[in-house]
VEXLO-696970 format. One record per residue (C-alpha): x, y, z; residue number from 0. Coordinates in nm, 3 decimals, padded with zeros to 5 digits. Layout:
N
+---------+---------+---------+-----+
!      xx !      yy !      zz !   k !
+---------+---------+---------+-----+
!       X !       Y !       Z ! NUM !
...
+---------+---------+---------+-----+
//
This chain:
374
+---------+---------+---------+-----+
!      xx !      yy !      zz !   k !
+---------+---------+---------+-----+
! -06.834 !  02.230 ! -02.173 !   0 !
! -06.605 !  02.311 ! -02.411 !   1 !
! -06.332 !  02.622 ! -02.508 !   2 !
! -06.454 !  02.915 ! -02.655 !   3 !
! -06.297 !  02.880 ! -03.020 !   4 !
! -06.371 !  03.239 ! -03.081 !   5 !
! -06.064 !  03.313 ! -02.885 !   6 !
! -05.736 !  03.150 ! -03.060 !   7 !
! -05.575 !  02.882 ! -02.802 !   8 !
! -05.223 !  02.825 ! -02.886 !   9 !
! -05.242 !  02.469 ! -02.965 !  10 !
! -05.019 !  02.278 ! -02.677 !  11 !
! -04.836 !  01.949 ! -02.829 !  12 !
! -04.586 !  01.930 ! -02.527 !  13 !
! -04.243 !  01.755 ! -02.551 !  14 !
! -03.951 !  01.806 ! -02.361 !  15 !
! -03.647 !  02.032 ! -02.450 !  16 !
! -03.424 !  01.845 ! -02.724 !  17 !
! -03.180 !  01.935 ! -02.496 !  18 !
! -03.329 !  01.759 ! -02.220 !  19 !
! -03.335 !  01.437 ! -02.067 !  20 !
! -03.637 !  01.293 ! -02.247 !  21 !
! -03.494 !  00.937 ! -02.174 !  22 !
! -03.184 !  00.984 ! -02.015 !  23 !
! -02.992 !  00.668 ! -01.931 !  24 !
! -02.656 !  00.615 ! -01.748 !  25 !
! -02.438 !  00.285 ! -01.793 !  26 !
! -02.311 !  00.174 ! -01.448 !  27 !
! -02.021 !  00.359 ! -01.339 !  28 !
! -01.620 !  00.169 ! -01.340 !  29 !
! -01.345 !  00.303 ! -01.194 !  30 !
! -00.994 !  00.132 ! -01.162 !  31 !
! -00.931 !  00.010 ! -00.799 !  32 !
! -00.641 !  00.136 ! -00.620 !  33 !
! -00.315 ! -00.094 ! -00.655 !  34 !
! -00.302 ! -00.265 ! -00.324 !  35 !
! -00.015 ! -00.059 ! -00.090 !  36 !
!  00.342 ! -00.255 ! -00.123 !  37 !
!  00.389 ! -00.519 !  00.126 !  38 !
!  00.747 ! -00.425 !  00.172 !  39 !
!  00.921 ! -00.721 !  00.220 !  40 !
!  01.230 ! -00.464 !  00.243 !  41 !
!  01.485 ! -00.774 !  00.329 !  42 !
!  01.526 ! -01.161 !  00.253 !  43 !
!  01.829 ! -01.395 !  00.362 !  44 !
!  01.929 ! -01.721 !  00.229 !  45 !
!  02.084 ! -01.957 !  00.429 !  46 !
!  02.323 ! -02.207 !  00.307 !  47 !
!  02.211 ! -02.575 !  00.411 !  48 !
!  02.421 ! -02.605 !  00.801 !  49 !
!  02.479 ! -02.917 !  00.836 !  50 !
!  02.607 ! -02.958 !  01.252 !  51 !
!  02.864 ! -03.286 !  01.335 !  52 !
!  02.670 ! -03.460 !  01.635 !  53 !
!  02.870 ! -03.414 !  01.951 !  54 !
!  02.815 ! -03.640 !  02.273 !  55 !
!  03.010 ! -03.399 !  02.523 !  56 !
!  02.900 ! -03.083 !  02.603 !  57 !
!  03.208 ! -02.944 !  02.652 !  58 !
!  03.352 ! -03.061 !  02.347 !  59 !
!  03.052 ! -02.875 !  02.161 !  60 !
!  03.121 ! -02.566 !  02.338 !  61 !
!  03.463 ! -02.562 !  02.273 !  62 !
!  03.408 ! -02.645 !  01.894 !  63 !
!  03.165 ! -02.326 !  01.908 !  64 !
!  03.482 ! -02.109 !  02.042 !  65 !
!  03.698 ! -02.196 !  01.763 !  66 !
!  03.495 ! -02.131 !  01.523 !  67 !
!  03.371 ! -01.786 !  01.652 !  68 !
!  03.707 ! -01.694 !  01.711 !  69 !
!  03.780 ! -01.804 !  01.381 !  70 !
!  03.513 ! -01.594 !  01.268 !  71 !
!  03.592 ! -01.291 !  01.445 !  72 !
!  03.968 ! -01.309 !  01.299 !  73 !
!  03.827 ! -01.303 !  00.932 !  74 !
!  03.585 ! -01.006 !  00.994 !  75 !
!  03.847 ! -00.849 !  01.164 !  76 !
!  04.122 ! -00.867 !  00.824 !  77 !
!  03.844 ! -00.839 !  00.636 !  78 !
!  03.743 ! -00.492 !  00.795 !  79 !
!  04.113 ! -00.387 !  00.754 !  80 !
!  04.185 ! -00.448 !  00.446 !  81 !
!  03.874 ! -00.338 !  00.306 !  82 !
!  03.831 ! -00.038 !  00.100 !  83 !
!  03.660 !  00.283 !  00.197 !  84 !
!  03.309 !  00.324 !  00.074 !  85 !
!  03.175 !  00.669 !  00.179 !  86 !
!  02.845 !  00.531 !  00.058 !  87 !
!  02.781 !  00.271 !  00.327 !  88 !
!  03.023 !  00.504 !  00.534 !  89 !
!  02.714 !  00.742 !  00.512 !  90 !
!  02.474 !  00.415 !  00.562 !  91 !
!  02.626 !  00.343 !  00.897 !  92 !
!  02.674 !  00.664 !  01.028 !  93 !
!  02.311 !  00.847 !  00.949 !  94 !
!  02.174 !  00.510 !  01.108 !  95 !
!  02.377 !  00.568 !  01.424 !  96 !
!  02.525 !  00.233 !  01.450 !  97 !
!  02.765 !  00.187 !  01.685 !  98 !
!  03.168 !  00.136 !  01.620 !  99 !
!  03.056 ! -00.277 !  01.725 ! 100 !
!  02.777 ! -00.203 !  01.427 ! 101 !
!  02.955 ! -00.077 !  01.171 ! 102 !
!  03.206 ! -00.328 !  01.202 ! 103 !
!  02.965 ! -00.594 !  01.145 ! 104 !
!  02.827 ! -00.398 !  00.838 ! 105 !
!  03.195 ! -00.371 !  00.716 ! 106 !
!  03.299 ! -00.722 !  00.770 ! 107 !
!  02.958 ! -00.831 !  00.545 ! 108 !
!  03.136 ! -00.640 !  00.266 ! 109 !
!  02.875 ! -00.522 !  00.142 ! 110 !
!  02.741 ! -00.431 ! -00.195 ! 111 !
!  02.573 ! -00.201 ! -00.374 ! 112 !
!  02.317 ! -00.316 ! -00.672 ! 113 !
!  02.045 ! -00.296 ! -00.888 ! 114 !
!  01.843 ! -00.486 ! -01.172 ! 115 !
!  01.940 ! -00.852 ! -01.279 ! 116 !
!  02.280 ! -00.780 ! -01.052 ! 117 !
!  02.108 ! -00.772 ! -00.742 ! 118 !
!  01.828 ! -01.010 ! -00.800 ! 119 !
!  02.056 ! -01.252 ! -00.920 ! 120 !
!  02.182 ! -01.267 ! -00.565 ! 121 !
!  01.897 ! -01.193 ! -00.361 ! 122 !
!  01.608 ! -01.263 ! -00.570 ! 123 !
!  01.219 ! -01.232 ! -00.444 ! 124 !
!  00.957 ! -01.524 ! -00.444 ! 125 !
!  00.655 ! -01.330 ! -00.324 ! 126 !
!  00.425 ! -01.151 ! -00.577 ! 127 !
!  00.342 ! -00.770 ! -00.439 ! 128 !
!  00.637 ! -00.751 ! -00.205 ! 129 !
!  01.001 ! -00.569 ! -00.288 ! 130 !
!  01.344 ! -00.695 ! -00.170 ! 131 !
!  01.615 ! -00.433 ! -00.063 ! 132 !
!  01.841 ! -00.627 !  00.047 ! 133 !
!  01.988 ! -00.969 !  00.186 ! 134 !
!  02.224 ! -01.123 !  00.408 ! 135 !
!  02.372 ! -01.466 !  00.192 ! 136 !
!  02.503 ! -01.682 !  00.493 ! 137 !
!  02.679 ! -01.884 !  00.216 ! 138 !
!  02.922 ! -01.589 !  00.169 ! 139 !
!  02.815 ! -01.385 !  00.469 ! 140 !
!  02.807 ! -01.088 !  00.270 ! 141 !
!  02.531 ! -00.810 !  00.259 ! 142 !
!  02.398 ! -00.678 ! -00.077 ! 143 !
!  02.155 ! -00.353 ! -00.114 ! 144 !
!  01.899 ! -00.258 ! -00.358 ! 145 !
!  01.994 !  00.072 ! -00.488 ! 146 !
!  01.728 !  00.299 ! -00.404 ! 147 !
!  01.693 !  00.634 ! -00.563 ! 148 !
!  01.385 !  00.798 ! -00.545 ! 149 !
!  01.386 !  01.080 ! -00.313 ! 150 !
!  01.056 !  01.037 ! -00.161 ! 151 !
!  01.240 !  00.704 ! -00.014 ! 152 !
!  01.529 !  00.885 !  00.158 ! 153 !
!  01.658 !  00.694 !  00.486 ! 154 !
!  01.517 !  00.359 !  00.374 ! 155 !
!  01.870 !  00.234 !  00.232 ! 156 !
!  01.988 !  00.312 !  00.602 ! 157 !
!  01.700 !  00.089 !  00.750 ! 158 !
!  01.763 ! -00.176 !  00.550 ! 159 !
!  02.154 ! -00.188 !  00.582 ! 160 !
!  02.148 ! -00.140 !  00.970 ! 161 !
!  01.857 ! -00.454 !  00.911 ! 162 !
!  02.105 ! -00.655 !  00.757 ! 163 !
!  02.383 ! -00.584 !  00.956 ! 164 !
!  02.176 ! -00.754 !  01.252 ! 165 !
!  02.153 ! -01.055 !  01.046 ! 166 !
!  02.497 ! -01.092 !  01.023 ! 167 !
!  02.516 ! -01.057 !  01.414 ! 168 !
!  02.293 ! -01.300 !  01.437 ! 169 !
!  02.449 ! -01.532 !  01.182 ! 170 !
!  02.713 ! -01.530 !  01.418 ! 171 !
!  02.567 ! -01.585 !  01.781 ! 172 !
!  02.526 ! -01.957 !  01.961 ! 173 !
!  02.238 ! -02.177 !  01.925 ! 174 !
!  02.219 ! -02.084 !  02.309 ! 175 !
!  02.214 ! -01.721 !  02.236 ! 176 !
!  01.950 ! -01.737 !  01.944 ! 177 !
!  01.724 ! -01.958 !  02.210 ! 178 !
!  01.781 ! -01.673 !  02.474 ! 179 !
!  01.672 ! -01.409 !  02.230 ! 180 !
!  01.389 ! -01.585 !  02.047 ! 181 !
!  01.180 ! -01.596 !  02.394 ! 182 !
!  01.252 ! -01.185 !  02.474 ! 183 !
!  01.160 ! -01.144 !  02.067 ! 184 !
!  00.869 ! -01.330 !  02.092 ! 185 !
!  00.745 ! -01.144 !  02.431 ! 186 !
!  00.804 ! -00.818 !  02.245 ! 187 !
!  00.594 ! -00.981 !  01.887 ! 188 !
!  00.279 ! -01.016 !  02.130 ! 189 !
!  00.292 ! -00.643 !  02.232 ! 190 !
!  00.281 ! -00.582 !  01.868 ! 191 !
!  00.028 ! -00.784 !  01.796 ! 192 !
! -00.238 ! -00.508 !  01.663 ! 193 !
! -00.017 ! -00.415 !  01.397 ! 194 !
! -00.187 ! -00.595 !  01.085 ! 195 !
!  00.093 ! -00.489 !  00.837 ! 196 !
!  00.325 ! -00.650 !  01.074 ! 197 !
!  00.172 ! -00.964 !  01.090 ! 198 !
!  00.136 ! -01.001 !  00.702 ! 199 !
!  00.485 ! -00.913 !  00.682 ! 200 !
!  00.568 ! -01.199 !  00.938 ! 201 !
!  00.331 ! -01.408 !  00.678 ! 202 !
!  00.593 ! -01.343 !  00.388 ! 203 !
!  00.877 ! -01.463 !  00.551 ! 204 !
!  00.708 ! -01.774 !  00.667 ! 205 !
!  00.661 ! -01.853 !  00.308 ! 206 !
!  00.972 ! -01.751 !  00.170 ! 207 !
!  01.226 ! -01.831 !  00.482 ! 208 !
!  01.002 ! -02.081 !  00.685 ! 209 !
!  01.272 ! -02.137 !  00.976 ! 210 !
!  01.396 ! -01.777 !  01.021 ! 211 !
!  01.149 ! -01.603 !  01.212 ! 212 !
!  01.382 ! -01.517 !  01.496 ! 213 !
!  01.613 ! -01.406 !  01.279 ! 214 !
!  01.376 ! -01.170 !  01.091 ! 215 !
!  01.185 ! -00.992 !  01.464 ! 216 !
!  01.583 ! -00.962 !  01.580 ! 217 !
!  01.614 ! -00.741 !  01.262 ! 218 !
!  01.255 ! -00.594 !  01.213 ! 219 !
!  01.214 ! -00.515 !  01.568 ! 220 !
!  01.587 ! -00.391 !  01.587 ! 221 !
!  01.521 ! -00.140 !  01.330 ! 222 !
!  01.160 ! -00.046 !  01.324 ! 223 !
!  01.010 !  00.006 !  01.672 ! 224 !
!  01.087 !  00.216 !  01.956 ! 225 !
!  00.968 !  00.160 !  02.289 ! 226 !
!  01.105 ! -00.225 !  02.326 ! 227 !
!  01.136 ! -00.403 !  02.681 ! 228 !
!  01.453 ! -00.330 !  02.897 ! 229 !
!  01.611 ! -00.616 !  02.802 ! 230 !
!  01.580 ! -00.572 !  02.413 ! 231 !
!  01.677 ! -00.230 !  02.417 ! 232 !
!  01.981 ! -00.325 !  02.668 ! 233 !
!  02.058 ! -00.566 !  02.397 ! 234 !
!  02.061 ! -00.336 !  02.106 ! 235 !
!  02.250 ! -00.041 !  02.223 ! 236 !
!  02.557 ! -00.253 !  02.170 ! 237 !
!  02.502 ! -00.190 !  01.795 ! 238 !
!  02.369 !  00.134 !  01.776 ! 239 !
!  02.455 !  00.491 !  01.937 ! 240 !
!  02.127 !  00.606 !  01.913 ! 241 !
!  01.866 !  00.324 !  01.802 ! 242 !
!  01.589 !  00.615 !  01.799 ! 243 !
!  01.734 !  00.755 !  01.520 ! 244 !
!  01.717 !  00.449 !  01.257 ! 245 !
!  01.335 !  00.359 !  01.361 ! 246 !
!  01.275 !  00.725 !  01.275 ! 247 !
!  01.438 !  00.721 !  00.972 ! 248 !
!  01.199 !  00.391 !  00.886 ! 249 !
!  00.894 !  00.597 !  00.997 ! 250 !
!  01.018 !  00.894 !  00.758 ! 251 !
!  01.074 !  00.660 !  00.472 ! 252 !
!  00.768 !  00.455 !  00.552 ! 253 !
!  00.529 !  00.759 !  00.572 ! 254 !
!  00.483 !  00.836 !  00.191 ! 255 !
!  00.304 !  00.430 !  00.181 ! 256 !
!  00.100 !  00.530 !  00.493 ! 257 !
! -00.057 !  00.837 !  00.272 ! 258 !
! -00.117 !  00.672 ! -00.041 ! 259 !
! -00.290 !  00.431 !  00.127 ! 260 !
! -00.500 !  00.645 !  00.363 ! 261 !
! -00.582 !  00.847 !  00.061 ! 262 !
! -00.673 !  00.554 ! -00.120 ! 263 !
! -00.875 !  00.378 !  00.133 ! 264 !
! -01.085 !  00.739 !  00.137 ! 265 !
! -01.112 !  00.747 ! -00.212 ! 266 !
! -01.233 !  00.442 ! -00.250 ! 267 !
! -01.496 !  00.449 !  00.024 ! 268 !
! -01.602 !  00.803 ! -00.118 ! 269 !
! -01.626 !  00.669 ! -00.512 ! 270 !
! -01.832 !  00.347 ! -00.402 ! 271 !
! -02.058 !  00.585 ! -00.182 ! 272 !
! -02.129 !  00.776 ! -00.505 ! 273 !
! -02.128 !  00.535 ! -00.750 ! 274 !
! -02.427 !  00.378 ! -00.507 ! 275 !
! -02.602 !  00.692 ! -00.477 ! 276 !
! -02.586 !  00.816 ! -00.856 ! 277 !
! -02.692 !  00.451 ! -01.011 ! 278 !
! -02.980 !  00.466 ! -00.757 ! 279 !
! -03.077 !  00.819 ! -00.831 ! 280 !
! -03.032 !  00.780 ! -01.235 ! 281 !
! -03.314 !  00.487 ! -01.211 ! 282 !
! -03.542 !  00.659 ! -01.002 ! 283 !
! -03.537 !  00.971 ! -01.221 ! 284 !
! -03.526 !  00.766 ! -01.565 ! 285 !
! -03.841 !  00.571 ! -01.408 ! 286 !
! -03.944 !  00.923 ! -01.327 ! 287 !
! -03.866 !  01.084 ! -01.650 ! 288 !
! -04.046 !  00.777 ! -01.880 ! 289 !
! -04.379 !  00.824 ! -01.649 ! 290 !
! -04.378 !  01.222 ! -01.696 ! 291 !
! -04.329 !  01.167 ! -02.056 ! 292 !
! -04.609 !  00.890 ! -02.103 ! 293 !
! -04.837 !  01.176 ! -01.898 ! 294 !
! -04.715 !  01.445 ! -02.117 ! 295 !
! -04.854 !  01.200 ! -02.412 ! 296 !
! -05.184 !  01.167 ! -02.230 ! 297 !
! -05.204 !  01.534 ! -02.177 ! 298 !
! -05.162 !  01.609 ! -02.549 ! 299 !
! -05.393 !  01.369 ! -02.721 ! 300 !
! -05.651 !  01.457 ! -02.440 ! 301 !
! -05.591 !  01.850 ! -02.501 ! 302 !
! -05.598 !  01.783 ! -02.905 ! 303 !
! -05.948 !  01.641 ! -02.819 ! 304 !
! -06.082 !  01.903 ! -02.622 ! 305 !
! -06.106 !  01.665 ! -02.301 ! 306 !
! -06.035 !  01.985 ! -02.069 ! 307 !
! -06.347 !  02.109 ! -01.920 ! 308 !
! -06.219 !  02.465 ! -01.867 ! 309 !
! -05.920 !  02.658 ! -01.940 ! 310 !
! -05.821 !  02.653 ! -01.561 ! 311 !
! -05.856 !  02.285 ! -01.578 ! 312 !
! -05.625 !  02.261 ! -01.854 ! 313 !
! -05.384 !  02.553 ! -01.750 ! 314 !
! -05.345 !  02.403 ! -01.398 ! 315 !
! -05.235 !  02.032 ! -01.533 ! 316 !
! -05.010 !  02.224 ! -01.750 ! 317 !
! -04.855 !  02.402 ! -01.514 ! 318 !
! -04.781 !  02.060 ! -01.279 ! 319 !
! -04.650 !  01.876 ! -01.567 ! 320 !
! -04.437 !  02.178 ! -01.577 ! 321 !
! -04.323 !  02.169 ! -01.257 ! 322 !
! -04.268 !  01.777 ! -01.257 ! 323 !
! -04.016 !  01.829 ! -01.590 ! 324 !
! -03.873 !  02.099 ! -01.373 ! 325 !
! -03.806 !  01.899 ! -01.088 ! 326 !
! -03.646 !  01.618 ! -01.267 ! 327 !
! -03.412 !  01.840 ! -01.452 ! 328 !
! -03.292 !  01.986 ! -01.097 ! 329 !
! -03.241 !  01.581 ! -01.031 ! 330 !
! -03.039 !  01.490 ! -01.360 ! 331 !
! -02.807 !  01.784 ! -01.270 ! 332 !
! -02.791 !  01.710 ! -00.915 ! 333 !
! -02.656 !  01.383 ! -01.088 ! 334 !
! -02.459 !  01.560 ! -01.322 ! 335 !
! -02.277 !  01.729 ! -01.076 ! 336 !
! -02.212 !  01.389 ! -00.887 ! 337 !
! -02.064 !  01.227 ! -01.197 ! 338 !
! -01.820 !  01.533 ! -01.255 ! 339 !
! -01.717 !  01.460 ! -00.888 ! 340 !
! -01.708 !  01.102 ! -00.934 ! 341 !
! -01.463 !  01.143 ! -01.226 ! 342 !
! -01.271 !  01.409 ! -01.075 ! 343 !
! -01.187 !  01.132 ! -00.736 ! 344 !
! -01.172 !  00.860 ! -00.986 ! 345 !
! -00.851 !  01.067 ! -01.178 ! 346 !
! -00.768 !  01.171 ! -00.803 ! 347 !
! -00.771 !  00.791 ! -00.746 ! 348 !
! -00.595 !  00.684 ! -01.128 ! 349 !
! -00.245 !  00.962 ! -00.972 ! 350 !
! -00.260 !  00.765 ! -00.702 ! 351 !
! -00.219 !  00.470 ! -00.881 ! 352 !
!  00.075 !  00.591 ! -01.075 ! 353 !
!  00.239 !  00.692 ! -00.782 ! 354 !
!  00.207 !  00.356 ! -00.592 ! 355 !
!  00.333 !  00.204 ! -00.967 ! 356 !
!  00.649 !  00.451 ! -00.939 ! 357 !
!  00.710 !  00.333 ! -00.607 ! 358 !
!  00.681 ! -00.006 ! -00.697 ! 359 !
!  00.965 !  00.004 ! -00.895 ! 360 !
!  01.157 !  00.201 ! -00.726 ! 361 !
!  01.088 ! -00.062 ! -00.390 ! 362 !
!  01.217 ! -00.358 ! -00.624 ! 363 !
!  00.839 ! -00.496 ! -00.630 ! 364 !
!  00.735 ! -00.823 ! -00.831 ! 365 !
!  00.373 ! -00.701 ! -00.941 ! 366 !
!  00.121 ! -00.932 ! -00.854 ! 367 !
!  00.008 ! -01.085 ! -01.148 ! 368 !
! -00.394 ! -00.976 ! -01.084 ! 369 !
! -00.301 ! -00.614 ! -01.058 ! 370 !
! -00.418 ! -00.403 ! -01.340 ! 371 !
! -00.625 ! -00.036 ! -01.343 ! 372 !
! -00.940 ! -00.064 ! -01.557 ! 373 !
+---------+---------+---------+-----+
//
C-alpha cells in the first residue's frame, strides 16, 4: 500500500536542530587540585654541637652542673635587667599568660623580631611545604620570631614565642631533668596518638632535628593541648598563669587551616563525584545521540521511498524519533547544568587555592616544589 499522492505530504527529511547536539562531544574535565594544607612546622631549633668533659665522680658532675646553671641563671638575670623594653614581646608574653618565671625566660632569650632573608638567615627551613616562625639558637640562646602579619593569623606570634620560650627552659634543665620529663612527654604523645597532623608534624622534626624530640612535645604539648596529665600540667603552671589561654589562642589561629582544608577536602570529593558522573553521562548520550541520528537517516531514505505502509505507520515512528531527540536534549542539559556546577566548585576550589597561597607566605612556607594549580 502506498500514500495517497492526491493529498500533498509535506516531504519529511529530518535532522536535528543546528542548535542541537547532533554530535555533541565533551573533552574530559581538569580541574586544579587543592594545594595540600601547610604542615606548619611553626618552630625549629639548632643546637650548637655540646660536647660534655667525661667525669668519673658523680658528685663532681653534679657539682659541675651547679656552676654552670648558676652561672647561667646570673647572665639571664643581667641580661633581663639591662635589657630594653619591647612592648611588642611585652604584649607576646602577657596575651599568652606566661607567668613572671615565663616571661623572664622569654626576656633573657632576647629575643628578636624578623622577617625575609633576616630571619631565615638565622633560622632557616629544610622541609619543603612546612613554614618556620621561629627558633631557639642554643649557640647564642637567643629566640628569633617570624613576623607575622596577616590578620586572619592573630595569636599565632604568641604561640610560637611562649613555644620558644620553653625551649629555652629546657635548654637549661639537667640531663636528669630532661630524662624525667621525656617519660611523662612520651605517656602524654600516646594519648595523642589519633591526631594524624600531629604525628606528621613529629615526622618533620625527625628529619630536620633528629635528636630533639623531647625537646619539641615539651614545647608542642606545652602550648597546644589542654587536658594534659596531673603531672604535666603541675609542671607547666610554673610558666604560665593561665596555660588555657595560649592553647586557645593556637586553636583560634589554627582554625582558618582547619576550614580551608575541610572545604577543600569537600570540594574535591564533590568535583571528582561530578566529573565521574558527567564523563559517564556525556558517552552514554553521545552513543545515544550518534544511534538516533543513524535512525533518523534510516527513517528519511525509507520515507523518501515510500517504505511506510500507512500514514499512521509513518506518523507514529515520527513521533518516537521525536520523543527520543527530546529525551536526549533533557540529558545534554541535565549535563549542562552539571558542568556550570562543576565550574562554579572548581573556581570555588581555584579561591581556595589562593587563599592557602596567601597563607603560605604569610606562614614563612618553602613551596613544595610539585605544587602547581592546572
Amino acid at each position: 500500500m502506498t500514500f495517497d499522492h492526491g493529498q500533498p505530504r509535506e516531504p519529511f527529511s529530518w535532522q536535528a536542530p543546528p542548535a542541537g547536539p547532533q554530535e555533541p562531544h565533551y573533552e574530559p574535565i581538569h580541574y586544579g587540585a587543592p594545594v595540600p594544607p601547610p604542615q606548619i612546622h611553626r618552630v625549629r631549633r639548632r643546637r650548637a654541637p655540646l660536647v660534655i668533659a667525661l667525669v668519673t665522680l658523680v658528685a663532681v658532675a653534679v657539682g659541675a652542673y651547679a656552676v654552670v646553671a648558676n652561672r647561667q641563671s646570673l647572665v639571664d638575670q643581667w641580661v633581663v635587667w639591662t635589657a630594653e623594653p619591647n612592648p611588642t614581646i611585652a604584649g607576646y608574653a602577657d596575651r599568652a599568660r606566661l607567668s613572671d618565671h615565663g616571661e623572664f625566660l622569654l626576656v633573657a632569650s632576647q629575643p628578636r623580631i624578623a622577617d625575609g632573608p633576616a630571619f631565615n638567615d638565622v633560622c632557616g627551613n629544610q622541609e619543603e611545604g612546612s613554614g618556620v616562625l621561629g627558633c631557639y639558637t642554643s649557640g647564642d640562646m637567643r629566640i628569633t620570631l617570624f613576623d607575622v602579619t596577616d590578620p586572619q593569623l592573630d595569636g599565632i606570634e604568641e604561640v610560637v614565642a611562649a613555644h620558644e620560650m620553653l625551649h629555652a627552659a629546657w635548654d637549661r634543665m639537667s640531663v636528669e631533668r630532661h630524662r624525667e620529663l621525656e617519660v611523662l612527654l612520651e605517656k602524654q604523645y600516646s594519648m595523642l596518638e589519633g591526631d594524624d597532623a600531629f604525628a606528621q608534624r613529629m615526622e618533620i622534626y625527625a628529619r630536620t632535628e633528629p635528636g630533639q624530640r623531647a625537646n619539641e612535645l615539651h614545647s608542642i604539648i606545652g602550648t597546644e593541648f589542654g587536658g594534659l596529665i596531673p603531672e604535666l600540667e603541675d609542671y607547666y603552671a610554673q610558666y604560665f598563669d593561665d596555660r588555657a589561654t595560649v592553647v586557645q589562642l593556637h586553636v583560634t589561629s589554627n582554625a582558618v587551616f582547619v576550614e580551608i582544608e575541610a572545604k577543600s577536602a569537600t570540594l574535591v570529593a564533590e568535583l571528582d563525584a561530578l566529573r565521574t558522573g558527567i564523563e559517564a553521562d556525556s558517552a552514554a548520550a553521545n552513543a545515544d545521540q550518534e544511534q538516533l541520528n543513524a535512525d533518523i537517516g534510516a527513517f528519511n531514505r525509507r520515507a523518501d521511498s515510500g517504505g511506510f505502509a500507512t500514514q499512521e505507520e509513518f506518523d507514529a515512528e515520527r513521533a518516537a524519533l521525536l520523543s527520543r531527540q527530546k529525551a536526549i536534549d533533557a540529558r545534554f542539559a541535565d549535563i549542562q547544568s552539571r558542568i556550570d556546577l562543576f565550574d562554579a566548585k572548581s573556581a570555588e576550589l581555584e579561591e581556595l587555592n589562593a587563599q592557602a597561597a596567601a597563607l603560605n607566605t604569610a606562614l614563612n612556607i618553602t613551596p613544595r616544589s610539585s605544587e602547581s594549580i592546572d
